[in-house]
N, CA and C atoms as a LAMMPS dump frame, in Angstrom:
ITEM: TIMESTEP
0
ITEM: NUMBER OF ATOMS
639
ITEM: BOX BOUNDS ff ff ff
-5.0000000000000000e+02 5.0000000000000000e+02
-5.0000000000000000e+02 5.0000000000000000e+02
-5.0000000000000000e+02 5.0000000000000000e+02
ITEM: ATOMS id mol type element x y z
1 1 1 N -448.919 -117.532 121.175
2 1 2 C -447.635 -117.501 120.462
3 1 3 C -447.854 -117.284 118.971
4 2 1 N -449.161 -117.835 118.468
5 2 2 C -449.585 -117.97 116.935
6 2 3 C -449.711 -116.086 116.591
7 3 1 N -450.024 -115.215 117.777
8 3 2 C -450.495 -114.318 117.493
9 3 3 C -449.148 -113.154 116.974
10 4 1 N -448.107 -113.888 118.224
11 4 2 C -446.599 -112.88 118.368
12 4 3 C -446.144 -113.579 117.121
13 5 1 N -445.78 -114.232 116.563
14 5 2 C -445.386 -114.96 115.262
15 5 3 C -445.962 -114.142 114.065
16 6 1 N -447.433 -114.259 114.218
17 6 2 C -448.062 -112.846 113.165
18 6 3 C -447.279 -111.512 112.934
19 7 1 N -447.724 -110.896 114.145
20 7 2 C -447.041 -109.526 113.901
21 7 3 C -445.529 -109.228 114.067
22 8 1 N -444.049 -110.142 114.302
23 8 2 C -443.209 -110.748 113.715
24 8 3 C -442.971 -110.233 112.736
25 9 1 N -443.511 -111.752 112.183
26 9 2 C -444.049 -111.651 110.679
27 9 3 C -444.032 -110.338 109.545
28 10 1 N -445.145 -109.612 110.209
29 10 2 C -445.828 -108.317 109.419
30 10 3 C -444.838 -107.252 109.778
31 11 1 N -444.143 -107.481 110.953
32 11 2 C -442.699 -106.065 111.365
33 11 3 C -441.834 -106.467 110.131
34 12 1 N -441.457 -107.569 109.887
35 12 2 C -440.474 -108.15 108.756
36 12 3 C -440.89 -107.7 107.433
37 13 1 N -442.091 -107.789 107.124
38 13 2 C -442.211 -107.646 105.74
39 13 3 C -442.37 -106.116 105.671
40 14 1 N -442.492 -105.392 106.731
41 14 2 C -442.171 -103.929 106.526
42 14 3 C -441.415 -103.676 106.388
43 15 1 N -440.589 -103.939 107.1
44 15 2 C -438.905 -103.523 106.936
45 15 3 C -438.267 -103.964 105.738
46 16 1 N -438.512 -105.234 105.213
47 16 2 C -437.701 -105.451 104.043
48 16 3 C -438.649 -104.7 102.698
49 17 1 N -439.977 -104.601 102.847
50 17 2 C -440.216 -103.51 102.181
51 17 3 C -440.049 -102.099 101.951
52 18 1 N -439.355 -101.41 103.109
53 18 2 C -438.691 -100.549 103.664
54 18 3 C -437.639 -100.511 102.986
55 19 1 N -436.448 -101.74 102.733
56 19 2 C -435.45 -101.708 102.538
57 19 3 C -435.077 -102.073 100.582
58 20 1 N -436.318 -102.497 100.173
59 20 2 C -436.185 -102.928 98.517
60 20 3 C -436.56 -101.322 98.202
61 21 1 N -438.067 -100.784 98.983
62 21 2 C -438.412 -99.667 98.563
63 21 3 C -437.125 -98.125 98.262
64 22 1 N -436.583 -98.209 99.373
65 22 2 C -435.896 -97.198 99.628
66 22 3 C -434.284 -97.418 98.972
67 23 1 N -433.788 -98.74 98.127
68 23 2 C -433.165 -99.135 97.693
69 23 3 C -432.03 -99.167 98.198
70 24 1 N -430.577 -99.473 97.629
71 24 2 C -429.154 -99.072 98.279
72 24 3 C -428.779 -101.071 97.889
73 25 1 N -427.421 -100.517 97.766
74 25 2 C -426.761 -102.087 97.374
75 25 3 C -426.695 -103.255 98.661
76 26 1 N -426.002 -103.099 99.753
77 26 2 C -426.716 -103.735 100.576
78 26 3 C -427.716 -103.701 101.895
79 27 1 N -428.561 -104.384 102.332
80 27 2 C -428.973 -104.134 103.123
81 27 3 C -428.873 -103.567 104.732
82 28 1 N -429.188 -102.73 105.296
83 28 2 C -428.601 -101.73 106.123
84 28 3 C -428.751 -102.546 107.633
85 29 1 N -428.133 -102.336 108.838
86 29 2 C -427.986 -103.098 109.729
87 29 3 C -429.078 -103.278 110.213
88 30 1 N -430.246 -101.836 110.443
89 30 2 C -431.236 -101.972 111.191
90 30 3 C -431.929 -102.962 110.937
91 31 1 N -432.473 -103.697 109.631
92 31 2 C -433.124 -104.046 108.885
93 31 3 C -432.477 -105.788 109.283
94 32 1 N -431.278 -105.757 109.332
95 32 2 C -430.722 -107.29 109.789
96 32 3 C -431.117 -107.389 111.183
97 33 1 N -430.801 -105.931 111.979
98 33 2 C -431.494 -106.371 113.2
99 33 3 C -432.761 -106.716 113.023
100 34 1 N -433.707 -106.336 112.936
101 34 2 C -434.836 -106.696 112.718
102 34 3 C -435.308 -108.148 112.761
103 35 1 N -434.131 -108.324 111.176
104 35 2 C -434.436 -109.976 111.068
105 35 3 C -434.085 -111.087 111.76
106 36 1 N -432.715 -111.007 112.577
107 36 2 C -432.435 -111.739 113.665
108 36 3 C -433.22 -111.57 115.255
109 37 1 N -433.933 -110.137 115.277
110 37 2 C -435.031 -110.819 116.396
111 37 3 C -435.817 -111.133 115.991
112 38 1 N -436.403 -111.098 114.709
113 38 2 C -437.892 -111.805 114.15
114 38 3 C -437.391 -113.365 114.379
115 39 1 N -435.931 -114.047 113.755
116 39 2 C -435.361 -115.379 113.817
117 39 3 C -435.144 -116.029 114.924
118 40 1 N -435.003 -114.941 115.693
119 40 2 C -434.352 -115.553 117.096
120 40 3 C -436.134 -116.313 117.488
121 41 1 N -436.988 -115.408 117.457
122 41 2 C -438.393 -115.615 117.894
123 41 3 C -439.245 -116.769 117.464
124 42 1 N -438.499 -116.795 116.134
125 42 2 C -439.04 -118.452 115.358
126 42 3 C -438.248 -119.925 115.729
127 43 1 N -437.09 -119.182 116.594
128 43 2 C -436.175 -120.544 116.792
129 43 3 C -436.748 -120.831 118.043
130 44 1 N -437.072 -119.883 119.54
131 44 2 C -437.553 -120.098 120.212
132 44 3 C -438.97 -121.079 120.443
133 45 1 N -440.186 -120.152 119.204
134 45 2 C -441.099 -121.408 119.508
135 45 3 C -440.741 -122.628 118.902
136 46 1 N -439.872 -123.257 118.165
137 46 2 C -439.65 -124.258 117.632
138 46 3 C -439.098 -125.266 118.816
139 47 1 N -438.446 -124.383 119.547
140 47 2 C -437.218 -125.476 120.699
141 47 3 C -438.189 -125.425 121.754
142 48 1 N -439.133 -124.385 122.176
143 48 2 C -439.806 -124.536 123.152
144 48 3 C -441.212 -125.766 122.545
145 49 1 N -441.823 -125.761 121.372
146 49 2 C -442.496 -126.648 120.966
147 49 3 C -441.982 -128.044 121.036
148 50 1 N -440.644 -128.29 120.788
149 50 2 C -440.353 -129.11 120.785
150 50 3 C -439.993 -129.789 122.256
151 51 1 N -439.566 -129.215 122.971
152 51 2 C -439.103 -129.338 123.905
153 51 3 C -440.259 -129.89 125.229
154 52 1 N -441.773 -129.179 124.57
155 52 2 C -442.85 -129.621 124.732
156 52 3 C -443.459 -131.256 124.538
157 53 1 N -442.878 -131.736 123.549
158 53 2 C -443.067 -133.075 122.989
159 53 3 C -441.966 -133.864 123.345
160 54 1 N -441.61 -133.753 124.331
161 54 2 C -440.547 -134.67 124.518
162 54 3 C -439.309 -134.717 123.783
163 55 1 N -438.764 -133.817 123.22
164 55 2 C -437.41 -133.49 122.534
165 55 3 C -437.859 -135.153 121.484
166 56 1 N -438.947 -134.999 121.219
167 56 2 C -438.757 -136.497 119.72
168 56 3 C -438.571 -136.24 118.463
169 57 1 N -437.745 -137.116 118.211
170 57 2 C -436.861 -137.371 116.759
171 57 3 C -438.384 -137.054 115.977
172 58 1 N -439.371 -138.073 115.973
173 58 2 C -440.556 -137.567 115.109
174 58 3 C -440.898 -135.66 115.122
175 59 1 N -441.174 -135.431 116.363
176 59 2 C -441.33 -133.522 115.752
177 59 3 C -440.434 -132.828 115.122
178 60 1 N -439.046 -133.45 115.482
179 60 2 C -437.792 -132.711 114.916
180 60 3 C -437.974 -132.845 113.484
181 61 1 N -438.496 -133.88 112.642
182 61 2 C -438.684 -134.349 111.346
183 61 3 C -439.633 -133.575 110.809
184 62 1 N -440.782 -133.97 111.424
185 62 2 C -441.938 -132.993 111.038
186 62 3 C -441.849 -131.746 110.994
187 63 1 N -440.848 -131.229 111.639
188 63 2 C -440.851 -129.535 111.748
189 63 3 C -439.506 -128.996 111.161
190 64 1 N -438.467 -129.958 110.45
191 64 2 C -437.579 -129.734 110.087
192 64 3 C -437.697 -128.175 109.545
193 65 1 N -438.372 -128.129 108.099
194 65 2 C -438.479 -127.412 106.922
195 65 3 C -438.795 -126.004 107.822
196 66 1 N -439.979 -126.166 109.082
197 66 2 C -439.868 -124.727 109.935
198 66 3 C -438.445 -124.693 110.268
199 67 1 N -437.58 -125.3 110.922
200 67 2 C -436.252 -125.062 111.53
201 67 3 C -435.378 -124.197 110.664
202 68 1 N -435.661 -125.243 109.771
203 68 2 C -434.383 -124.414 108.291
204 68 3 C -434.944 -122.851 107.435
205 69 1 N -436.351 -122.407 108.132
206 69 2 C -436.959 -121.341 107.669
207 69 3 C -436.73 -120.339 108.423
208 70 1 N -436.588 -120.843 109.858
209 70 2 C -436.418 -118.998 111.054
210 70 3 C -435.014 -119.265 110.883
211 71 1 N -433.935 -120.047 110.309
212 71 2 C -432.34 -119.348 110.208
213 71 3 C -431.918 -118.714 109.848
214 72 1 N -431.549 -117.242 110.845
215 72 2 C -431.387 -115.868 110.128
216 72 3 C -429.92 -115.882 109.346
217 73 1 N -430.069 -116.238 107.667
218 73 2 C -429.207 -116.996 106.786
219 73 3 C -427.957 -115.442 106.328
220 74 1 N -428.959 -114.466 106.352
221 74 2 C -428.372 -113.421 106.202
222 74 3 C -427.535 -112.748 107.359
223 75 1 N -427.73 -113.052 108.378
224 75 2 C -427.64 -112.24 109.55
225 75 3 C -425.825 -113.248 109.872
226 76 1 N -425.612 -114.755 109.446
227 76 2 C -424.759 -115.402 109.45
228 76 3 C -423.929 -114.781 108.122
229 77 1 N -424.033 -114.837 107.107
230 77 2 C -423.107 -114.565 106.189
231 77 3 C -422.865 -113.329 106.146
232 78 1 N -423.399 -111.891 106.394
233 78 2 C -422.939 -110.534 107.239
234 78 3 C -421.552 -110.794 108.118
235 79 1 N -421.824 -111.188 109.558
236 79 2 C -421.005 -111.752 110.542
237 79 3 C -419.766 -112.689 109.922
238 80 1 N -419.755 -113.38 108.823
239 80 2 C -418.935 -113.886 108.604
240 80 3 C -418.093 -113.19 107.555
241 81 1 N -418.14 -111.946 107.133
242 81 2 C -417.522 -111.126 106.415
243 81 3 C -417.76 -111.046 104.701
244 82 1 N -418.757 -112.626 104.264
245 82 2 C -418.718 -112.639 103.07
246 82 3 C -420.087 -111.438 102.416
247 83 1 N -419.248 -110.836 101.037
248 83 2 C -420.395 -109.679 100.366
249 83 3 C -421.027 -110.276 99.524
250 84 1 N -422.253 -110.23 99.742
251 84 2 C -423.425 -110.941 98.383
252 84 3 C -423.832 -109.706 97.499
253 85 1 N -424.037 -110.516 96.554
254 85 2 C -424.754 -109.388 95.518
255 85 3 C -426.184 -109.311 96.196
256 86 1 N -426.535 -108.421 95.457
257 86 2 C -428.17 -107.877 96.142
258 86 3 C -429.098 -108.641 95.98
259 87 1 N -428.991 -109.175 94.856
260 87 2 C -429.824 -110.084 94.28
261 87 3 C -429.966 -111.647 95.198
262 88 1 N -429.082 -112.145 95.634
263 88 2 C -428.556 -113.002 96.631
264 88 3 C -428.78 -112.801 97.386
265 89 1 N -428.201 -111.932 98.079
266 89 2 C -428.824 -110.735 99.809
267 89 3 C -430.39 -110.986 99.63
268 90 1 N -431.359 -110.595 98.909
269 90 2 C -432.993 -110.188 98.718
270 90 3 C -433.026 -112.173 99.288
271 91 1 N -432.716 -113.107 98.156
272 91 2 C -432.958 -114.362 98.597
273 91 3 C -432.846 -114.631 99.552
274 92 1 N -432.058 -114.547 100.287
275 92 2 C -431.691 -115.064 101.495
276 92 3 C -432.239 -114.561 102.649
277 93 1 N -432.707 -112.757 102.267
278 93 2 C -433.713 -111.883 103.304
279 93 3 C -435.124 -112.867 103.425
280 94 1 N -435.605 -113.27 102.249
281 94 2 C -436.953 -113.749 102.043
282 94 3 C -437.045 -115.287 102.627
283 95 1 N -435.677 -115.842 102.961
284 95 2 C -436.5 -116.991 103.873
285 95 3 C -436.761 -117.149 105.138
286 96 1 N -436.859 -116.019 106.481
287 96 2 C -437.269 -116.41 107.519
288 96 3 C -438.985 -115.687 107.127
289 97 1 N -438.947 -114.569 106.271
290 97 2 C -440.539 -114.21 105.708
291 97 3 C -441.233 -115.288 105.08
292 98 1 N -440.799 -116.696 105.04
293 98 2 C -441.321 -117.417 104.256
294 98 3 C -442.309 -118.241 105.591
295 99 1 N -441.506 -118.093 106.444
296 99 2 C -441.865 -118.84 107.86
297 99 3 C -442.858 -117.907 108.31
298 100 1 N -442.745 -117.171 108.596
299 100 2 C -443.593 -115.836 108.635
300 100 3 C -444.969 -116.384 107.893
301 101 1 N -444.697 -116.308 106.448
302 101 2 C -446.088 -116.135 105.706
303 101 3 C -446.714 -117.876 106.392
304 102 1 N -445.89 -118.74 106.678
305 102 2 C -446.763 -120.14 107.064
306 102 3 C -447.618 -119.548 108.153
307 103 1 N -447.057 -118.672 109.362
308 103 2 C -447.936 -118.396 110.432
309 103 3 C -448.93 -117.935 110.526
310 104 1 N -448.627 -117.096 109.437
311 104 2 C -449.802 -115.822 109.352
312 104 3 C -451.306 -116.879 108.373
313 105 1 N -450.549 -117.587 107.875
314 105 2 C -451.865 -118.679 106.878
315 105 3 C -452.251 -119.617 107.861
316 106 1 N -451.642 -120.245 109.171
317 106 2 C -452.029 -120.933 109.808
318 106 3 C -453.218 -120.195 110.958
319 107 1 N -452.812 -118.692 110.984
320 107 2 C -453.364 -118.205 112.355
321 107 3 C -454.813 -117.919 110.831
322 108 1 N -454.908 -117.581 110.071
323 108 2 C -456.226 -117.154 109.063
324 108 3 C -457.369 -118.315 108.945
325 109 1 N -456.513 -119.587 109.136
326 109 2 C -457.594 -120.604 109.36
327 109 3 C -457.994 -120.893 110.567
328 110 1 N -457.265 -120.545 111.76
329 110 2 C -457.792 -120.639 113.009
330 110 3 C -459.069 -119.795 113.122
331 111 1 N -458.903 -118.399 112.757
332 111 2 C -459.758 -117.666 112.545
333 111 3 C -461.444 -117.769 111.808
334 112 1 N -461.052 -118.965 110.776
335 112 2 C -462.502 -119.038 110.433
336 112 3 C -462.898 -120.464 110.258
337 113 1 N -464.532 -120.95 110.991
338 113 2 C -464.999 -122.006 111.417
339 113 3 C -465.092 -123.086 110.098
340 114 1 N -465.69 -122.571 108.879
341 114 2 C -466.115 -123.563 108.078
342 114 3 C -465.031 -123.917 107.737
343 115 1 N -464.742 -125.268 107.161
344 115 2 C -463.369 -126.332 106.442
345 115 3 C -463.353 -125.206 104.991
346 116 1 N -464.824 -125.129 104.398
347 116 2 C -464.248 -124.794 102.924
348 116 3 C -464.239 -123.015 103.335
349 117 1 N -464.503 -122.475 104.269
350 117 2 C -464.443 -120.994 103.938
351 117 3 C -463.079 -120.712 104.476
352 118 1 N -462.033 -121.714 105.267
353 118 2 C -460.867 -121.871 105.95
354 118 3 C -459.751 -121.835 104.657
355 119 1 N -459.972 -122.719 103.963
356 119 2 C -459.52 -123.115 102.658
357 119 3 C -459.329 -121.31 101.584
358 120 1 N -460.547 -121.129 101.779
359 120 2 C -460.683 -119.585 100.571
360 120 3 C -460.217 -118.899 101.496
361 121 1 N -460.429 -117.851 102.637
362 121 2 C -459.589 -117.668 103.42
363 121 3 C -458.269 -117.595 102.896
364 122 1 N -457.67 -118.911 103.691
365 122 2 C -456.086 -118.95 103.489
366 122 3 C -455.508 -118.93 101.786
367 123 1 N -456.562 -119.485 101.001
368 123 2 C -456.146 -119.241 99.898
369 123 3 C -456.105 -117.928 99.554
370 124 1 N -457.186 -116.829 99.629
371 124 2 C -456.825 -115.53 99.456
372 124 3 C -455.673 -115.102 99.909
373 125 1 N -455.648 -115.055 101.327
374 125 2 C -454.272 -114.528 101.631
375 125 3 C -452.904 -114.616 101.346
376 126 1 N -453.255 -116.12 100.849
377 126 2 C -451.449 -116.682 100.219
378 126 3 C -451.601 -115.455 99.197
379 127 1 N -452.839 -115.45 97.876
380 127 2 C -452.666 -114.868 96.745
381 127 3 C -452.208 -113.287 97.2
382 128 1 N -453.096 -112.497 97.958
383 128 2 C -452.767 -111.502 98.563
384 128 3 C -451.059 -111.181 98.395
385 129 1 N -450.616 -111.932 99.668
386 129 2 C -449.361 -112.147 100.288
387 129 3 C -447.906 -112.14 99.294
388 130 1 N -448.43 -113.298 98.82
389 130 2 C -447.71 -113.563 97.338
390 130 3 C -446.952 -112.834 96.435
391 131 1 N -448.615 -112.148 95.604
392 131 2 C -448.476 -111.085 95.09
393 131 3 C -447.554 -109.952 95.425
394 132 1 N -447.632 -109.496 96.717
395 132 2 C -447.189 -108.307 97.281
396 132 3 C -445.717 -108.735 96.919
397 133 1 N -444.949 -109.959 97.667
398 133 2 C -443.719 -110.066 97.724
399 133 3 C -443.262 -110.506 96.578
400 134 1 N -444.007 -111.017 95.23
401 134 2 C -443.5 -111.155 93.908
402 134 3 C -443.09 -109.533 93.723
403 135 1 N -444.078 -108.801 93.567
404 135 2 C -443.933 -107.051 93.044
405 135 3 C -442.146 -106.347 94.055
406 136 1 N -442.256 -107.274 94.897
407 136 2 C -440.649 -107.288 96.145
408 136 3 C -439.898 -107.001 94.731
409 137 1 N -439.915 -108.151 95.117
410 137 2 C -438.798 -109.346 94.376
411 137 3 C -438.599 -108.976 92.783
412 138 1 N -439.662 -108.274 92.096
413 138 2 C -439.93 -107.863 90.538
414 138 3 C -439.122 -106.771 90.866
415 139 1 N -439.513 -106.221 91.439
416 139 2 C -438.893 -104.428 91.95
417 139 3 C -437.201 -104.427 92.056
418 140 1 N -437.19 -104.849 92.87
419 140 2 C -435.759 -105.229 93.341
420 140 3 C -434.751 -105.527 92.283
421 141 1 N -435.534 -106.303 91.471
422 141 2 C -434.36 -107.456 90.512
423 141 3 C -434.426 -106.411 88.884
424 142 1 N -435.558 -106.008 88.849
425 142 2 C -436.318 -105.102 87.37
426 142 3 C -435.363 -104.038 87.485
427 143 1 N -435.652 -103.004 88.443
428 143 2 C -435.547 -101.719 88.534
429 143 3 C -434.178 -101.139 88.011
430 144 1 N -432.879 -101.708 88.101
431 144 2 C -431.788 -101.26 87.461
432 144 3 C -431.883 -101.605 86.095
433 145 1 N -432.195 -102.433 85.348
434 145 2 C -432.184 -103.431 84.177
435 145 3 C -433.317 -103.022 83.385
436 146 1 N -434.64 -102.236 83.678
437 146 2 C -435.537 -102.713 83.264
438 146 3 C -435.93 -101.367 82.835
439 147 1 N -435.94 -100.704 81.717
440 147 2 C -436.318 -99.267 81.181
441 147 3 C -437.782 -98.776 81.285
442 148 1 N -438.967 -100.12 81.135
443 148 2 C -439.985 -99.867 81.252
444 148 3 C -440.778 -99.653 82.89
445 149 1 N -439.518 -100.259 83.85
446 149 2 C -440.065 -100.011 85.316
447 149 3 C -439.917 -98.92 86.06
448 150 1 N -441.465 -98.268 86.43
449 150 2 C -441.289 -96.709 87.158
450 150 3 C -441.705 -96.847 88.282
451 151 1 N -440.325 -97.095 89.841
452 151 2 C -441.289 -97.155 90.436
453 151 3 C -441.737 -98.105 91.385
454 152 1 N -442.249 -98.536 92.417
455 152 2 C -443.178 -99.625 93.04
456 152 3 C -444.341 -99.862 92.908
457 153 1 N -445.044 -98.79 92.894
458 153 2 C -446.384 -98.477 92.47
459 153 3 C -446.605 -99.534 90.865
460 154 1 N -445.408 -99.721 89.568
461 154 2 C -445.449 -100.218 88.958
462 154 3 C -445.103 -101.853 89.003
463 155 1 N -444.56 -101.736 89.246
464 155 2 C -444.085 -103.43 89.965
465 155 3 C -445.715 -104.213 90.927
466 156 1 N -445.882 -103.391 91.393
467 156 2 C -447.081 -103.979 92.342
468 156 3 C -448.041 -103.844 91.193
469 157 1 N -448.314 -103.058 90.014
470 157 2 C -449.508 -103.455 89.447
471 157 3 C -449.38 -104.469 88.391
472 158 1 N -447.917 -104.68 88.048
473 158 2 C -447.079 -105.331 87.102
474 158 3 C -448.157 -107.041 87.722
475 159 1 N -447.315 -107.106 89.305
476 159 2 C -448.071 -108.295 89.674
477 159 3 C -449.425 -108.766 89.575
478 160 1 N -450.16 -107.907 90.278
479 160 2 C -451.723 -107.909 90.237
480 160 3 C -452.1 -108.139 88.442
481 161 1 N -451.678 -107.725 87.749
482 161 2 C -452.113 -108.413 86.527
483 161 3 C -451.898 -109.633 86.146
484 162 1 N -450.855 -109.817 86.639
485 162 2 C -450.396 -110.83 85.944
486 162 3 C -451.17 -112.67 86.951
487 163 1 N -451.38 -111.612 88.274
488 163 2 C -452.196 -113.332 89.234
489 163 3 C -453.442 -113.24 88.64
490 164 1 N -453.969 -112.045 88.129
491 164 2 C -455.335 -112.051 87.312
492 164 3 C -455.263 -113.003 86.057
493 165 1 N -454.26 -113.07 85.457
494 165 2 C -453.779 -113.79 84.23
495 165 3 C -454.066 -113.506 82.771
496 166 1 N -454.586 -111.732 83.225
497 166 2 C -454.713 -110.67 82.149
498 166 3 C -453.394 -110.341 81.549
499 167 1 N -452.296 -109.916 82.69
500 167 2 C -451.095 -109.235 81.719
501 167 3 C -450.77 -108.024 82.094
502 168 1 N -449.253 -107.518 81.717
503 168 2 C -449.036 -106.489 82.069
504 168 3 C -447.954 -105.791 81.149
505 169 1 N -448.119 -104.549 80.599
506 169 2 C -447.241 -104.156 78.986
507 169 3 C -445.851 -104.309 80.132
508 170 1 N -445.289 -104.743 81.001
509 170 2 C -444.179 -104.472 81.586
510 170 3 C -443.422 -105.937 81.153
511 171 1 N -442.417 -106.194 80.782
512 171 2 C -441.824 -107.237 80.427
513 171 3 C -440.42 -107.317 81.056
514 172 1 N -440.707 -109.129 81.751
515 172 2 C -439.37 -109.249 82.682
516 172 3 C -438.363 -109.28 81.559
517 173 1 N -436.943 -108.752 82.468
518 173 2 C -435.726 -108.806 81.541
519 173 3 C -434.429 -109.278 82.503
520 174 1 N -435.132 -110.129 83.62
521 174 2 C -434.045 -110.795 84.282
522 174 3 C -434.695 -111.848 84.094
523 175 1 N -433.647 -113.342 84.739
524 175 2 C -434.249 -114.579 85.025
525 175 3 C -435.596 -114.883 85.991
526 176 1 N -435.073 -114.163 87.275
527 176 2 C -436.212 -114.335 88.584
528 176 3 C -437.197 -113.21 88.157
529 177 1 N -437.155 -112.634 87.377
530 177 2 C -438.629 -112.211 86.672
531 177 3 C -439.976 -112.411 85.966
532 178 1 N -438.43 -113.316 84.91
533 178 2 C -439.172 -114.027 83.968
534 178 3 C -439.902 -115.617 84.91
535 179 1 N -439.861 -115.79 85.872
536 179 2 C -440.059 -116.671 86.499
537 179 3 C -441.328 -116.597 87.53
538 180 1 N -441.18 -115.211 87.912
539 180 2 C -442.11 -114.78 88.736
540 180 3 C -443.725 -114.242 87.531
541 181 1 N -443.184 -114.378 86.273
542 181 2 C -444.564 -113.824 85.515
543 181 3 C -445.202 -115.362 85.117
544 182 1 N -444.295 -116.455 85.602
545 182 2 C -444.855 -117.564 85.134
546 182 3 C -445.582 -117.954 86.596
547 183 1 N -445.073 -117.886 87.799
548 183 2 C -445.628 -118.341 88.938
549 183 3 C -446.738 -117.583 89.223
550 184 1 N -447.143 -116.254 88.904
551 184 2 C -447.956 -115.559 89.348
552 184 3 C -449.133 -115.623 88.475
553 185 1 N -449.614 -115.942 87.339
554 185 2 C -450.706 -116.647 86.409
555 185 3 C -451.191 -117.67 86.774
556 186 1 N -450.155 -118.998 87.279
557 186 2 C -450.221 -120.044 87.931
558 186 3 C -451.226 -120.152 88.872
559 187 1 N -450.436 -119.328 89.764
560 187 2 C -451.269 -119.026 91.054
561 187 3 C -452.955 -118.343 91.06
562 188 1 N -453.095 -117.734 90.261
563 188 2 C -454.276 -117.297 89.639
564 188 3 C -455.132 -117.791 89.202
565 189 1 N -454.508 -118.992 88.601
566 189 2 C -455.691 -119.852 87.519
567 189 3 C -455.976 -121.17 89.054
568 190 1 N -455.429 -121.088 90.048
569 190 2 C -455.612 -122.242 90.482
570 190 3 C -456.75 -122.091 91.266
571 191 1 N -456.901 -120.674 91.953
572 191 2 C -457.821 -119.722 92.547
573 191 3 C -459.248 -119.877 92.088
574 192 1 N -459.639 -119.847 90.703
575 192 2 C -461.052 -120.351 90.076
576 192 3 C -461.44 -121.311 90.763
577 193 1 N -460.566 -122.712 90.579
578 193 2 C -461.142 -123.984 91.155
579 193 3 C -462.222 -124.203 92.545
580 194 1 N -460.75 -123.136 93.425
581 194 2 C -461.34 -123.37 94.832
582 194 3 C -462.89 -122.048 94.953
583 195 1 N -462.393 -120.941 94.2
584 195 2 C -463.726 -120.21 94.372
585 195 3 C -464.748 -121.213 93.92
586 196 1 N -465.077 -121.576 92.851
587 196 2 C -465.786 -122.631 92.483
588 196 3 C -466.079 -123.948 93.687
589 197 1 N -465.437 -124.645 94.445
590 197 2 C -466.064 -125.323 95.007
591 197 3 C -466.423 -124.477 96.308
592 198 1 N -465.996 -123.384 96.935
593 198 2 C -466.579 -122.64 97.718
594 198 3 C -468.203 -122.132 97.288
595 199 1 N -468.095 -121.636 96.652
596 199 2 C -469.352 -121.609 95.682
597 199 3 C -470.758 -122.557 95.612
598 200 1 N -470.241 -123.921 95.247
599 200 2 C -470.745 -124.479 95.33
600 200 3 C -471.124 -125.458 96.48
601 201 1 N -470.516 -125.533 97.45
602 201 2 C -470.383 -125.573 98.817
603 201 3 C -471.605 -125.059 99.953
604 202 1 N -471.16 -123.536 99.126
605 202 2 C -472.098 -122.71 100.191
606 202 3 C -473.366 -122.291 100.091
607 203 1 N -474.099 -122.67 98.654
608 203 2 C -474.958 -122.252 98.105
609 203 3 C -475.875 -123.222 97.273
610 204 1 N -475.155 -124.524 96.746
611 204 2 C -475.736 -125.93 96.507
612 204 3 C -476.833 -126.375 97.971
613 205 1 N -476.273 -126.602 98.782
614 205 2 C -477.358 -127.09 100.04
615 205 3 C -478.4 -126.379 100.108
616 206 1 N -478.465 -125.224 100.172
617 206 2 C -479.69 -124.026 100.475
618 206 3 C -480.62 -124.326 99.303
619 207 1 N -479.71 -124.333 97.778
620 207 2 C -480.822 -124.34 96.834
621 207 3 C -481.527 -125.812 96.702
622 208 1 N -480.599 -126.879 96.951
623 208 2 C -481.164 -128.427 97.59
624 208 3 C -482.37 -128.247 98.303
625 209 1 N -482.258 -127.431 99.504
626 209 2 C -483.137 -127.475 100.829
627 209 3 C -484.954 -126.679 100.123
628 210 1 N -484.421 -125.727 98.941
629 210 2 C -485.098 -125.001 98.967
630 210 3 C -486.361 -125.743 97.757
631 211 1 N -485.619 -126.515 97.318
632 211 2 C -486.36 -127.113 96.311
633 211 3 C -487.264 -128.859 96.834
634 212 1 N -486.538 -128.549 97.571
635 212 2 C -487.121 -129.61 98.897
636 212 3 C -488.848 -129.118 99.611
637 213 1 N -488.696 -128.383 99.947
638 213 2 C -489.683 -127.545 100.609
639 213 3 C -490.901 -127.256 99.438
């Protein structure tokens, strides 16, 4: 199930990359379809997981924050006739992808044996991941407003500088911009730490062993 949740997942973030890329004020039906069978698919393993554990109040708790993540939020306020601005619409697209990105970080540590190479791993990929859907979200919100943005190709390198915590001559000129150039440095500088104890992790014992000998 960890695996169908993945590629889910990765159909979703095409499509809504599909749909920021190729622009238009609101988002087009196919693209909601999309997201309500990606949602429908996250509500399923949740009720079937649960349903697994004895329908208990404890998993329902523990798994709340998944519950409130596969609710296709957009796919309800469509159906109910109300028009969001785009900017609103994009938010509300990005939280069953949020559920998404937990799976895809949970199935990356299944994937690899050591605790600390599990850790770098999933930490890369968040940064990876991240990145990509900040340059979304930069794109999306920049591109009417923003004289210096050409582009996706610019937005995506806009990001990558900025998780480096080098910089980028592109300057936000919305709120969720200016927000995303502060989260994405953040995220960057936190990245040293763990390379660093990976580092030292994987390569302290050997030189221990070796000086041993």
């Amino acid at each position: 199930m960890g695996v169908i949740k993945v590629l889910a997942g990765l159909l979703l973030l095409v499509a809504i990359s599909w749909e920021v890329i190729a622009g238009g004020e609101h988002f087009s039906r196919p693209y909601l379809a999309v997201q309500f069978v990606v949602c429908l698919l996250f509500l399923c393993d949740f009720f079937v997981r649960w349903g697994a554990d004895g329908w208990s109040l404890r998993f329902f708790w523990r798994n709340l924050f998944y519950l409130l993540l596969s609710v296709p939020y957009l796919n309800i306020v469509s159906w109910s006739g109300v028009t969001l601005s785009r900017g609103a619409a994009m938010l509300l697209g990005l939280v069953p992808l949020l559920r998404a990105f937990l799976a895809m970080t949970i199935v990356v540590g299944w994937l690899v044996g050591n605790r600390v190479r599990r850790l770098l791993a999933a930490y890369i990929f968040t940064v990876v991941v991240f990145t990509y859907i900040s340059a979304l979200i930069f794109y999306d919100y920049e591109l009417p407003v923003n004289p210096h943005l050409h582009g996706f190709g610019n937005a995506l390198w806009w990001a990558w500088m900025n998780v480096t915590t080098v910089g980028a001559a592109i300057f936000p000129v919305t709120a969720i911009g200016k927000l995303f150039s502060v989260l994405l440095p953040s995220l960057g500088m936190m990245f040293f730490p763990i390379f660093t104890t990976y580092v030292l992790q994987e390569y302290a014992p050997s030189k221990t062993k070796d000086r041993d000998e």
